[in-house]
KOLSEBA-231693 format. One record per residue: residue in three letters; x, y, z of N, C-alpha, C, O in turn. Coordinates in steps of 0.1 Angstrom, whole numbers, padded with zeros to 4 digits, always signed. Example, Ala and Ser with C-alpha at 12.3 -4.5 7.8 and 13.67 -1.06 7.14 Angstrom:
// KOLSEBA-231693
ala+0132-0057+0078+0123-0045+0078+0132-0033+0078+0142-0033+0085
ser+0128-0022+0071+0137-0011+0071+0129+0000+0079+0134+0011+0080
// end
This chain:
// KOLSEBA-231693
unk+0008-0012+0000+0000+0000+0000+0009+0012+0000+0019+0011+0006
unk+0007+0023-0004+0011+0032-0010+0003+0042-0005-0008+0039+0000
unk+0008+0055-0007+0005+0071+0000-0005+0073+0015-0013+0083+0018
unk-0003+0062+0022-0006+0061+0035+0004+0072+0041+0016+0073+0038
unk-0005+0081+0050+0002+0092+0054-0005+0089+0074-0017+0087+0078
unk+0007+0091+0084+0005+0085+0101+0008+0102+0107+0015+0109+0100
unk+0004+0106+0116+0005+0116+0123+0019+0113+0133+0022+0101+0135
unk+0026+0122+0137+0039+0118+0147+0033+0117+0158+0024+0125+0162
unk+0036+0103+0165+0031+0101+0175+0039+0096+0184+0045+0086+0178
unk+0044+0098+0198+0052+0093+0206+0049+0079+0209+0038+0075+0204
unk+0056+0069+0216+0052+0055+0222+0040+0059+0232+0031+0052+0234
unk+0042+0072+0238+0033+0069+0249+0019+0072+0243+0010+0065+0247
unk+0017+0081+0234+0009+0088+0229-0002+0076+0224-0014+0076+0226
unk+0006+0063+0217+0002+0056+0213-0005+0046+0221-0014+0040+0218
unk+0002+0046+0234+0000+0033+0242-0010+0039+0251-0016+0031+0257
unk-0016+0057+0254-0026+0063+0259-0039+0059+0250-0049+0057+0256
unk-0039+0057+0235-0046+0054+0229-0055+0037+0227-0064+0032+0220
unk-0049+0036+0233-0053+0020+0230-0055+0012+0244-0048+0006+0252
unk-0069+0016+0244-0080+0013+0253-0083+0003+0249-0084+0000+0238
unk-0084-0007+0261-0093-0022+0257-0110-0019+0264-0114-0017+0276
unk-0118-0022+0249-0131-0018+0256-0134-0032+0259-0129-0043+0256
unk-0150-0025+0267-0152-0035+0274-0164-0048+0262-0174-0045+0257
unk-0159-0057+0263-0170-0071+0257-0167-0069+0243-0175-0072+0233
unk-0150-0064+0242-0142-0070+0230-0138-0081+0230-0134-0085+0241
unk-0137-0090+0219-0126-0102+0219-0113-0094+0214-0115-0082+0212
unk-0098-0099+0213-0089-0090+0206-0081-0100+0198-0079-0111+0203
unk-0079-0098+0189-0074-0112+0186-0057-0106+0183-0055-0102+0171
unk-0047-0106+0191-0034-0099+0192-0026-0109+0187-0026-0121+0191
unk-0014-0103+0176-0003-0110+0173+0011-0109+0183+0012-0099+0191
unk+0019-0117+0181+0027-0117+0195+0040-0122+0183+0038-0126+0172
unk+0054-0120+0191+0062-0121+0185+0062-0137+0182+0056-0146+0189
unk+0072-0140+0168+0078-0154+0163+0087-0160+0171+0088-0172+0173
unk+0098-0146+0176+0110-0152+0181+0112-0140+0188+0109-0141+0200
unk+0116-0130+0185+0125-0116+0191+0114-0110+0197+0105-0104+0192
unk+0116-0111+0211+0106-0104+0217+0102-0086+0216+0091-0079+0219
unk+0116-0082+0211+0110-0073+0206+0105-0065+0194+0107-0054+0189
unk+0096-0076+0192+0088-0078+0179+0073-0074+0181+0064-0072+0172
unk+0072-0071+0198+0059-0069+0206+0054-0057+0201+0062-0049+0207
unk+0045-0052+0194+0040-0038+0192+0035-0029+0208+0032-0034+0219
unk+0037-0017+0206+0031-0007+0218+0019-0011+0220+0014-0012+0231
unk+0014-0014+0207-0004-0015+0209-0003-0029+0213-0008-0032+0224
unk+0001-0038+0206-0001-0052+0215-0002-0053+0232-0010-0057+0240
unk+0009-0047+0233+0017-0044+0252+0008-0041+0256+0004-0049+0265
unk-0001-0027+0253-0011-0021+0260-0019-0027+0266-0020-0026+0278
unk-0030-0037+0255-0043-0043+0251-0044-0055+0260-0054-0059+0266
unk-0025-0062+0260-0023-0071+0269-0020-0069+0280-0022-0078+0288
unk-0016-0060+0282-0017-0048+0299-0032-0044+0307-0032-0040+0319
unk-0045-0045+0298-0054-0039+0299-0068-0047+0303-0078-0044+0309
unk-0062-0060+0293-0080-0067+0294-0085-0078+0306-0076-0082+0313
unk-0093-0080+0307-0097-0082+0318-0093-0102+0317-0093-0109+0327
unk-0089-0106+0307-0086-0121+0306-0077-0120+0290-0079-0112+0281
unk-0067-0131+0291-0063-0136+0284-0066-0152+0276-0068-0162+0283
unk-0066-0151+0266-0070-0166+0263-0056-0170+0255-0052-0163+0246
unk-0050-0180+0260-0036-0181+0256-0037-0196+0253-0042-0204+0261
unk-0030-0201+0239-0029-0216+0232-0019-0222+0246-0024-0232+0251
unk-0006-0218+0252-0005-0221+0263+0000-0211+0274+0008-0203+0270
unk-0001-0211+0279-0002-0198+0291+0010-0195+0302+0012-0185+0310
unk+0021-0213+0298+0031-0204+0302+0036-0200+0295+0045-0193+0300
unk+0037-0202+0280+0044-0193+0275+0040-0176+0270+0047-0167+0267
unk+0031-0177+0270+0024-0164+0270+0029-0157+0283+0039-0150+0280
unk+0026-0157+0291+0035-0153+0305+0045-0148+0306+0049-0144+0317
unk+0051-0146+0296+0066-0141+0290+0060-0124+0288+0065-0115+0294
unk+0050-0124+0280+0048-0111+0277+0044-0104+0285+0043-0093+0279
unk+0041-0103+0295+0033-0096+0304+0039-0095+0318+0034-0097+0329
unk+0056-0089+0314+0062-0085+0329+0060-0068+0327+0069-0060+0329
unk+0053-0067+0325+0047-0046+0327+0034-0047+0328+0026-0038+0326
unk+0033-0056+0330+0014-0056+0335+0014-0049+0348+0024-0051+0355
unk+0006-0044+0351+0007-0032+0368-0002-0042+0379-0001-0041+0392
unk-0011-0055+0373-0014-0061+0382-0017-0076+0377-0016-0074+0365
unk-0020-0089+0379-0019-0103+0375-0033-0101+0365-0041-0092+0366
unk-0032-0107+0359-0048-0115+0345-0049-0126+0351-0040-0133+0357
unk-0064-0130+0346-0065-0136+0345-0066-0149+0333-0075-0150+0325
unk-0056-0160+0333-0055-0166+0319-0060-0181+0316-0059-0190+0324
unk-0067-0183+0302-0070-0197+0303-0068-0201+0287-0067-0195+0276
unk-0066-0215+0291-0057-0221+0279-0069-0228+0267-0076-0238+0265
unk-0066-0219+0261-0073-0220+0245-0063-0231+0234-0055-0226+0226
unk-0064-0244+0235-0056-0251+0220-0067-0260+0217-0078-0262+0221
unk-0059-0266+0209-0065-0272+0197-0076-0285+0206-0087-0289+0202
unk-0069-0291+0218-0083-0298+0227-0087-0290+0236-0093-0296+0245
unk-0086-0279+0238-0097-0277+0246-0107-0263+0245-0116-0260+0252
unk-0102-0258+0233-0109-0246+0228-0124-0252+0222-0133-0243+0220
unk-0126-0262+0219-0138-0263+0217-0152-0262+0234-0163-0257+0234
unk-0145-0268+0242-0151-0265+0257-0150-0250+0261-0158-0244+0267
unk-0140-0246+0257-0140-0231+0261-0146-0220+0253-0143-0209+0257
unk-0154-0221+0245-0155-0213+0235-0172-0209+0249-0171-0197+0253
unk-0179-0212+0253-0193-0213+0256-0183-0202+0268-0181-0191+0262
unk-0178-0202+0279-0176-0200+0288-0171-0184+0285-0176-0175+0291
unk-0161-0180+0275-0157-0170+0275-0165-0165+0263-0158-0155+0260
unk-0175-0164+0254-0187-0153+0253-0191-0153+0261-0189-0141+0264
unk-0198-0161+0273-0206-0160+0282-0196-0146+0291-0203-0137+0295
unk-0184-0144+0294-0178-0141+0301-0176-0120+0293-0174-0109+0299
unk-0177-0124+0273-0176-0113+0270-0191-0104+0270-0192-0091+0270
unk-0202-0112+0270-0213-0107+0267-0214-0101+0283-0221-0090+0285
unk-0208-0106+0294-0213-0095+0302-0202-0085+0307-0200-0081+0319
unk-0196-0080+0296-0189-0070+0293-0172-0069+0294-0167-0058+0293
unk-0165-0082+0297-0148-0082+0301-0149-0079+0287-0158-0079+0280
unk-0135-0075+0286-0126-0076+0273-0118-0089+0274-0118-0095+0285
unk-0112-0093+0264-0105-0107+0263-0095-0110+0250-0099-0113+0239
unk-0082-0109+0253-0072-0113+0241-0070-0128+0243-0070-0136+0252
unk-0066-0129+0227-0070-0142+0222-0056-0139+0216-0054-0130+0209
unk-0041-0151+0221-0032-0152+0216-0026-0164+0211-0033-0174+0215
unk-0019-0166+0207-0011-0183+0200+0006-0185+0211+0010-0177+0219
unk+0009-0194+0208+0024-0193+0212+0031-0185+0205+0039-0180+0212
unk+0033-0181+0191+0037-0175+0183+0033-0167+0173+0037-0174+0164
unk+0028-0156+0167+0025-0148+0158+0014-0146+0158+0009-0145+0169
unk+0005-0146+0145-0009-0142+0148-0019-0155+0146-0019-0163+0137
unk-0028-0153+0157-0036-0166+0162-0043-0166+0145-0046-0158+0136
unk-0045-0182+0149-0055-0187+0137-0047-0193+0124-0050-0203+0118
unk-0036-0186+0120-0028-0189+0112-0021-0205+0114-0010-0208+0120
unk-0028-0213+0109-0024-0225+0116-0024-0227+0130-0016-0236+0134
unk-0031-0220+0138-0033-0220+0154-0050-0225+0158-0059-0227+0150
unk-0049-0225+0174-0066-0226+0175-0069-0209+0176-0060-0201+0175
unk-0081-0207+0177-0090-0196+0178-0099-0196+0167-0106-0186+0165
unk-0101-0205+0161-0111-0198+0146-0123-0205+0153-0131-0195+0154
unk-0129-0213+0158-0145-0210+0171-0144-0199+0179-0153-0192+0181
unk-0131-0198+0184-0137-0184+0195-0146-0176+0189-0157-0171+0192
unk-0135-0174+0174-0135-0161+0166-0151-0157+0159-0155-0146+0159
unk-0157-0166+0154-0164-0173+0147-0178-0174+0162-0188-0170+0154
unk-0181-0175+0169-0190-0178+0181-0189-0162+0181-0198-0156+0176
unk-0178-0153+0186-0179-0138+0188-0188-0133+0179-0198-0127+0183
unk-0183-0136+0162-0194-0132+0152-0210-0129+0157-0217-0119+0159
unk-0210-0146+0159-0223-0150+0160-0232-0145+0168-0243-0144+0166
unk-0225-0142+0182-0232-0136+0196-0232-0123+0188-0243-0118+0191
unk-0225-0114+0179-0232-0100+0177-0220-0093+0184-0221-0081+0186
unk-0207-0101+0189-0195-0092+0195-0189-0086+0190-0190-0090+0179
unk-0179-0074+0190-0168-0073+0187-0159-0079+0187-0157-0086+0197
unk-0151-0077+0178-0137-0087+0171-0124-0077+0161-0122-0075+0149
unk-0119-0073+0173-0110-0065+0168-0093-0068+0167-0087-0070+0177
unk-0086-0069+0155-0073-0075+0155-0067-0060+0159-0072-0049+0159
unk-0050-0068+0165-0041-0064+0171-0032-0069+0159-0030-0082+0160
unk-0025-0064+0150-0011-0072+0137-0004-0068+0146-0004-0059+0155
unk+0003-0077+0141+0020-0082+0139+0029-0090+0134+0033-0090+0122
unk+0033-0097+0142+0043-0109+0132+0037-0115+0130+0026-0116+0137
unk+0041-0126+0116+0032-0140+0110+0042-0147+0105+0049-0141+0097
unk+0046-0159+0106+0059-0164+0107+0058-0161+0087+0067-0157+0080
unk+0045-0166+0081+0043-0171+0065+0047-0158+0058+0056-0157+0049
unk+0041-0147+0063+0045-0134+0060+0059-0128+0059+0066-0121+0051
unk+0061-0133+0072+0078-0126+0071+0086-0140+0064+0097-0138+0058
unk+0081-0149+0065+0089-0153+0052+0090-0146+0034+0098-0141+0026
unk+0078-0148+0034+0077-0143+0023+0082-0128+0017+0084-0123+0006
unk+0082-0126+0027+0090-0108+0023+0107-0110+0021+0115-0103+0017
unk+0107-0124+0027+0128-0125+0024+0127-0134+0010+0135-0131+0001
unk+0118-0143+0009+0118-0153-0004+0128-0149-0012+0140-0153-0014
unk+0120-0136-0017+0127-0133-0030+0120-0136-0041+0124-0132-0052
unk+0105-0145-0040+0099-0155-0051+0087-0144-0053+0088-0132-0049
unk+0076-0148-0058+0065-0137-0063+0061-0135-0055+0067-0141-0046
unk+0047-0126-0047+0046-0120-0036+0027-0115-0041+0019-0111-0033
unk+0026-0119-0058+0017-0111-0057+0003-0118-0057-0007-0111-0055
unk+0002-0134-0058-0005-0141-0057+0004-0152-0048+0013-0159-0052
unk-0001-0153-0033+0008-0170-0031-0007-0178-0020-0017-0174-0014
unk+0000-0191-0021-0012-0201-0015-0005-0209-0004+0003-0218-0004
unk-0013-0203+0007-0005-0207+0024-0013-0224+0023-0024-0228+0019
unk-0005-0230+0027-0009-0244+0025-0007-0248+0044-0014-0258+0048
unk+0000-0241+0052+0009-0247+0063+0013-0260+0065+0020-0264+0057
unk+0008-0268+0076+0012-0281+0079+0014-0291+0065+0005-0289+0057
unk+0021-0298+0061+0018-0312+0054+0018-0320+0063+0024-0317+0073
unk+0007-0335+0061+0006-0347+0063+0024-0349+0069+0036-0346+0066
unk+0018-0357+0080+0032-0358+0088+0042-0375+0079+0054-0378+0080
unk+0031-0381+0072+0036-0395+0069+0036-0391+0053+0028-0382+0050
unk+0047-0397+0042+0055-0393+0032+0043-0398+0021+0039-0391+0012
unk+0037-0409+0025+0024-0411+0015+0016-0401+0014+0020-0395+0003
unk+0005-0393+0019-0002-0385+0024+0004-0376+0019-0003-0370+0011
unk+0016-0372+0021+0021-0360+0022+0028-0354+0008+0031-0343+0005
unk+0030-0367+0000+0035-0368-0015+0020-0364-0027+0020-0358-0037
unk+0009-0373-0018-0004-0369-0027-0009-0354-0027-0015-0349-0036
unk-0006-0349-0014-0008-0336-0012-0003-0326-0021-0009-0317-0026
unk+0013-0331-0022+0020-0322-0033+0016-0328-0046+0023-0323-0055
unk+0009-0334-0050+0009-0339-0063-0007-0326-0061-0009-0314-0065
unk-0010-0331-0058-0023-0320-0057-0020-0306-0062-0026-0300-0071
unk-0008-0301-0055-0001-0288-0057+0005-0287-0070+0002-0277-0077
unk+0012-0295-0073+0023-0291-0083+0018-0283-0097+0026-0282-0107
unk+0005-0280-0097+0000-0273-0109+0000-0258-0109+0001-0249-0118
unk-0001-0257-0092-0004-0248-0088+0007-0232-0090+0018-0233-0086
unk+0001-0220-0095+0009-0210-0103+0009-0201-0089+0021-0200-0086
unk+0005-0197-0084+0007-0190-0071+0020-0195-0064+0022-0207-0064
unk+0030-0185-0057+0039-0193-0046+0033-0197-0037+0024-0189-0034
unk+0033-0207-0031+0035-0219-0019+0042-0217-0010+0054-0218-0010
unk+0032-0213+0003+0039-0215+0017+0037-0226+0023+0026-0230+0023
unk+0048-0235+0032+0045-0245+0041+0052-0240+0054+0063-0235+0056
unk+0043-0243+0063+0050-0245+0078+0056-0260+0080+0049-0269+0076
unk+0065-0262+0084+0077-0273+0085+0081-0276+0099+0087-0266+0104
unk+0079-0288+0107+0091-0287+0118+0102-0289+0111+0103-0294+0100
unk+0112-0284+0117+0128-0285+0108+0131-0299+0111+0140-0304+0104
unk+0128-0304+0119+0132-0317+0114+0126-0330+0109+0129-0341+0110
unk+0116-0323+0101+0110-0330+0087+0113-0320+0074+0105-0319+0065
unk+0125-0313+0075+0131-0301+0062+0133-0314+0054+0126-0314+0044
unk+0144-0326+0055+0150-0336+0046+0140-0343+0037+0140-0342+0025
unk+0131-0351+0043+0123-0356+0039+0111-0345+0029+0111-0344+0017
unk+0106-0339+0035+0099-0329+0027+0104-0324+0018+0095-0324+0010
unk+0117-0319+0013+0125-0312+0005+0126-0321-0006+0125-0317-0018
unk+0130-0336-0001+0132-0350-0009+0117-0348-0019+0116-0348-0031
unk+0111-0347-0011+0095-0347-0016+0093-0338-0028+0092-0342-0040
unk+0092-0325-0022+0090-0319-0032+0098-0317-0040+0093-0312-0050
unk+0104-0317-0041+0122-0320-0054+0115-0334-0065+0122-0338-0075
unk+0105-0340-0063+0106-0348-0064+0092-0350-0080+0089-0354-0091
unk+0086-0342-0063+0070-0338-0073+0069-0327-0079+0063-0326-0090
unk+0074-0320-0075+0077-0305-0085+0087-0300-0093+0088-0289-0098
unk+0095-0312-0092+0112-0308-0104+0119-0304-0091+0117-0297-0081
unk+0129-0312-0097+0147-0309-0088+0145-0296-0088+0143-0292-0077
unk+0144-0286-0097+0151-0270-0103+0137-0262-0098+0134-0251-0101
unk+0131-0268-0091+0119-0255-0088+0129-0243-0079+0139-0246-0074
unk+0124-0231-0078+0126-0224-0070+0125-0225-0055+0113-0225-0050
unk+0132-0225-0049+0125-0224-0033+0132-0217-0023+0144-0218-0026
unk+0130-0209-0010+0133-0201+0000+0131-0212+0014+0121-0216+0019
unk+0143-0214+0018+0142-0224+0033+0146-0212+0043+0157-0206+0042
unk+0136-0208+0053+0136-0199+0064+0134-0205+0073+0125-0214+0074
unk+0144-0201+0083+0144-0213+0096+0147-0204+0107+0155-0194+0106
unk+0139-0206+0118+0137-0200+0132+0139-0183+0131+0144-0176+0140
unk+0134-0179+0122+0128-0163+0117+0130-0158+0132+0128-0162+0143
unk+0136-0143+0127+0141-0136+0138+0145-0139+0152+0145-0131+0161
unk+0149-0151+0153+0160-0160+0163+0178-0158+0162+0185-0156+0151
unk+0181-0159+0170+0200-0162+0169+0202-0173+0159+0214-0174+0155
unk+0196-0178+0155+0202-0189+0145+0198-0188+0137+0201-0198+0130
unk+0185-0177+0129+0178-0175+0116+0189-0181+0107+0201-0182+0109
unk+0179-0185+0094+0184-0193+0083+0170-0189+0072+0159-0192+0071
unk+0180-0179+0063+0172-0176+0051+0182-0179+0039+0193-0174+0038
unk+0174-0191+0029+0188-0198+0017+0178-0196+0012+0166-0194+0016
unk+0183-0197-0004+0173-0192-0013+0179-0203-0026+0188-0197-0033
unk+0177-0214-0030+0181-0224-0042+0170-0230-0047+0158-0230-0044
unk+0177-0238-0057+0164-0253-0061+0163-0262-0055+0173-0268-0052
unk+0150-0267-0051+0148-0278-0043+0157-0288-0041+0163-0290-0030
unk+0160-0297-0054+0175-0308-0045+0186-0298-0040+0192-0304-0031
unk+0190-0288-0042+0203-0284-0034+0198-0278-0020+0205-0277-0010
unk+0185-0273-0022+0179-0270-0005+0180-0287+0005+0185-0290+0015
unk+0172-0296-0007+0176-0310-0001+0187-0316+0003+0189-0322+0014
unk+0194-0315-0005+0208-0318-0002+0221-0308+0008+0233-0311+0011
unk+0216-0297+0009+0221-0290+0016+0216-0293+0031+0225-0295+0040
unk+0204-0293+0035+0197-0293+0050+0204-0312+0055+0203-0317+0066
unk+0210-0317+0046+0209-0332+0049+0224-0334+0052+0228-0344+0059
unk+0233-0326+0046+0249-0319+0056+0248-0315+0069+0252-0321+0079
unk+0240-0299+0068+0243-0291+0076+0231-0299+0090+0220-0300+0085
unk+0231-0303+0100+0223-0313+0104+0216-0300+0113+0204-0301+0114
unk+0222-0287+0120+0217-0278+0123+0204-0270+0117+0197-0260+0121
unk+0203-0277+0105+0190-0270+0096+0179-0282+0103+0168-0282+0099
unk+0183-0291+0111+0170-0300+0119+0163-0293+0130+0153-0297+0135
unk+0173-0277+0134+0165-0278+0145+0153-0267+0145+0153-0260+0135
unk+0143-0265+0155+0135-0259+0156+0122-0256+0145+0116-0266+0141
unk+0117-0246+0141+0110-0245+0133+0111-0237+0115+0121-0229+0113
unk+0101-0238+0105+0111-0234+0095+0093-0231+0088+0082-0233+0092
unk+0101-0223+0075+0085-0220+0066+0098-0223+0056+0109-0219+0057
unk+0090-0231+0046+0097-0232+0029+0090-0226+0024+0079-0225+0030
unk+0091-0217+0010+0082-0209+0003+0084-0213-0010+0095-0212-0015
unk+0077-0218-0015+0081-0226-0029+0076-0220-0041+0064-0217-0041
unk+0085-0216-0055+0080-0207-0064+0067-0218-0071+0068-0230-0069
unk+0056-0213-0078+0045-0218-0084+0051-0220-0092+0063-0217-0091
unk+0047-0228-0103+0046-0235-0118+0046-0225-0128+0036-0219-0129
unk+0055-0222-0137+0052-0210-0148+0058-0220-0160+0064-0231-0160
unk+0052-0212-0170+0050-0217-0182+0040-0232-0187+0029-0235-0182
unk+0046-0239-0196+0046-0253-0197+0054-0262-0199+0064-0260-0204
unk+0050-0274-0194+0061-0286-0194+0062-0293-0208+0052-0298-0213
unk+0071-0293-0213+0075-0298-0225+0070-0312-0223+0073-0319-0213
unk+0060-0317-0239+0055-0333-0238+0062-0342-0234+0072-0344-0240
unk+0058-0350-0221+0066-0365-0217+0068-0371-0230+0060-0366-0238
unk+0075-0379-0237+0074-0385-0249+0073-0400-0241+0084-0402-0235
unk+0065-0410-0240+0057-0420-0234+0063-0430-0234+0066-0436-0224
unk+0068-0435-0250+0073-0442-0252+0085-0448-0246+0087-0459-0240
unk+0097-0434-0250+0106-0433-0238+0110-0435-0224+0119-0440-0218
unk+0099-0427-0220+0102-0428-0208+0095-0441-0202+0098-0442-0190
unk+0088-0450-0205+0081-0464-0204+0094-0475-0207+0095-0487-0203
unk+0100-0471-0214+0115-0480-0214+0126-0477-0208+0135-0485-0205
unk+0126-0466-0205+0137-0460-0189+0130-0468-0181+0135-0477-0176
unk+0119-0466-0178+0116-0472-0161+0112-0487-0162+0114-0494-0152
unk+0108-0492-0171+0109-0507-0169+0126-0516-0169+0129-0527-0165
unk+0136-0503-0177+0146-0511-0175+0149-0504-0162+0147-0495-0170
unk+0151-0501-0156+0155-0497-0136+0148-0498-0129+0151-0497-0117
unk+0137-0501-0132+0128-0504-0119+0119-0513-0118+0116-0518-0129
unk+0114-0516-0108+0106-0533-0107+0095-0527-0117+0095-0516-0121
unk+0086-0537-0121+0073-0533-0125+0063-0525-0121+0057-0515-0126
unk+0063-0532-0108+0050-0524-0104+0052-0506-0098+0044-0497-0095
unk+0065-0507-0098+0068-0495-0090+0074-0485-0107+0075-0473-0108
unk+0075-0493-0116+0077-0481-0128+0067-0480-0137+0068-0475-0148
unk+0052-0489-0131+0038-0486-0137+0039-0476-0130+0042-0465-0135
unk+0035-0476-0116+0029-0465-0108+0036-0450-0110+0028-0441-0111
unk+0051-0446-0112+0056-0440-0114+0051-0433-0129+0046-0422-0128
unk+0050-0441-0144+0042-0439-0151+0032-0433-0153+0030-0424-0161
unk+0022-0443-0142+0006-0434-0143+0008-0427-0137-0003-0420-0138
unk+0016-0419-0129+0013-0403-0122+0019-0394-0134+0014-0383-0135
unk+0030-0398-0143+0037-0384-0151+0027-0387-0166+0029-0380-0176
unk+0017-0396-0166+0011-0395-0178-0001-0391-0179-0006-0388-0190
unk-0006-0393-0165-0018-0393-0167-0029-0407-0173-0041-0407-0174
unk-0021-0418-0175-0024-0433-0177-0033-0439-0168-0030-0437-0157
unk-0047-0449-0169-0046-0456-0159-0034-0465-0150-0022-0463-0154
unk-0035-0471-0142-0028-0481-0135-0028-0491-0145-0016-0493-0150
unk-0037-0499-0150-0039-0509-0158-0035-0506-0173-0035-0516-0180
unk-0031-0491-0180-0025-0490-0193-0011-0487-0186-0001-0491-0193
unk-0008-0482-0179+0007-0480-0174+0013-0494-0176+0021-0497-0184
unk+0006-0506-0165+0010-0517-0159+0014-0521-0177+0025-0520-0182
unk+0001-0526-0185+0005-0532-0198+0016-0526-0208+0022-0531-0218
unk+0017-0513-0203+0031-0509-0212+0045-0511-0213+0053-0512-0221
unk+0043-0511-0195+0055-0518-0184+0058-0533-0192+0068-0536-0198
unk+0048-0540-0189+0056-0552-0196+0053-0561-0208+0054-0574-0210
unk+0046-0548-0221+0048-0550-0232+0066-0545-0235+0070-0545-0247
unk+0073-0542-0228+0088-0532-0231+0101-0546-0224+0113-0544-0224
// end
């Protein structure tokens, strides 16, 4: 965005401003890594409301040594935010205010909160965001890859079956590609998509974002692959890969060919199945090609 024009305003100026009213939800972003990633207005809001709803609460707890007096906090994740959702409208409708945070960046982004968020709608509440960090975002701003259409995918399937059909799903796809990654499924994943989307795609490996050990590399998938599978420190902590989309077109498989490469290297069944995915073949015309060759 462009010709946005801000008044000069001091920290304090800003932090006098930012009142938590009463029988708001707030839905506040919190830092990735560097704590001081915390906005003035975040600090305030979480200085201010009458309850915290935190994915876990001791780590949340970190943020709130300038609070002037204790919150009250309760733990919103992925089991138990469905029980909690009844209890805190009930709690905003008779007027608290209440921030809704994640362990890291901004809730909902692959976090729990989307019932709270969603039930607030519905009671007729206010629902007011607090930005900040987003781990997908601030990847994306280092990528280097396109920026102007991309498709947040987060988690893959934790098991390599699953998680190969997944990308097969993808690989058409012309938008860049964000994944959230534990880093120590970078090897295997990397294998993956190097695999399903061409050795030479583009890709950006960002690891533990604004941390002491940040890692922003920017290559083609096997050398991201083969690089994270040296350096064994690219296992640890957490990571976003940002993968460039699909441009242009793929020059025709020529069928023939490649039906005689794979039946000479590889078992049958395993260079039908390889077949029917790059051709588009049934199983049963792959298989008869396989060992008509």
């Amino acid at each position: 965005m462009t010709g946005v024009q801000f008044p000069v305003m001091s920290t304090s100026d800003i932090v006098a401003g930012c009142r938590a009213e009463p029988g708001t939800l707030y839905v506040v972003a919190t830092p990735i890594g560097h704590l001081a990633d915390l906005s003035p207005r975040a600090a305030a809001i979480l200085g201010q409301v009458d309850l915290i709803a935190a994915e876990d609460t001791r780590v949340s707890r970190r943020l709130l040594s300038d609070r002037q007096k204790p919150v009250e906090m309760v733990s919103v994740n992925e089991h138990s935010e469905a029980d909690r959702v009844g209890q805190l409208i009930e709690r905003l409708q008779a007027g608290q205010s209440v921030a809704l945070v994640s362990d890291a960046g901004t809730p909902l982004i692959s976090d729990p909160g989307f019932r709270l968020v969603a039930a607030a709608h519905e009671a007729g509440l206010p629902v007011s965001p607090v930005p900040g960090p987003c781990a997908a975002i601030a990847a994306l701003s280092v990528a280097g890859l396109a920026t102007d259409r991309f498709w947040f995918e987060g988690f893959l399937p934790a098991r390599s079956g699953p998680r190969r059909s997944r990308l097969e799903s993808l690989q058409d796809q012309e938008s860049t590609l964000v994944f959230y990654v534990p880093a120590r499924d970078l090897a295997p994943v990397l294998n993956d998509m190097a695999e399903v989307f061409g050795a030479d795609r583009p890709a950006t490996l960002t690891r533990e974002l604004t941390k002491l050990h940040e890692t922003v590399r920017r290559d083609e998938l096997a050398k991201l692959a083969e690089w994270v599978s040296v350096d064994l420190n690219q296992a640890r902590g957490e990571a976003v890969l940002v993968v460039a989309g699909k441009t242009g077109q793929d020059p025709p498989i020529n069928q023939a060919a490649l039906t005689r490469e794979l039946a000479a290297a590889l078992p049958p069944s395993k260079a039908a199945a390889i077949l029917a995915r790059l051709t588009g073949l049934t199983r049963k015309e792959a298989w008869s090609r396989i060992h008509s060759n």
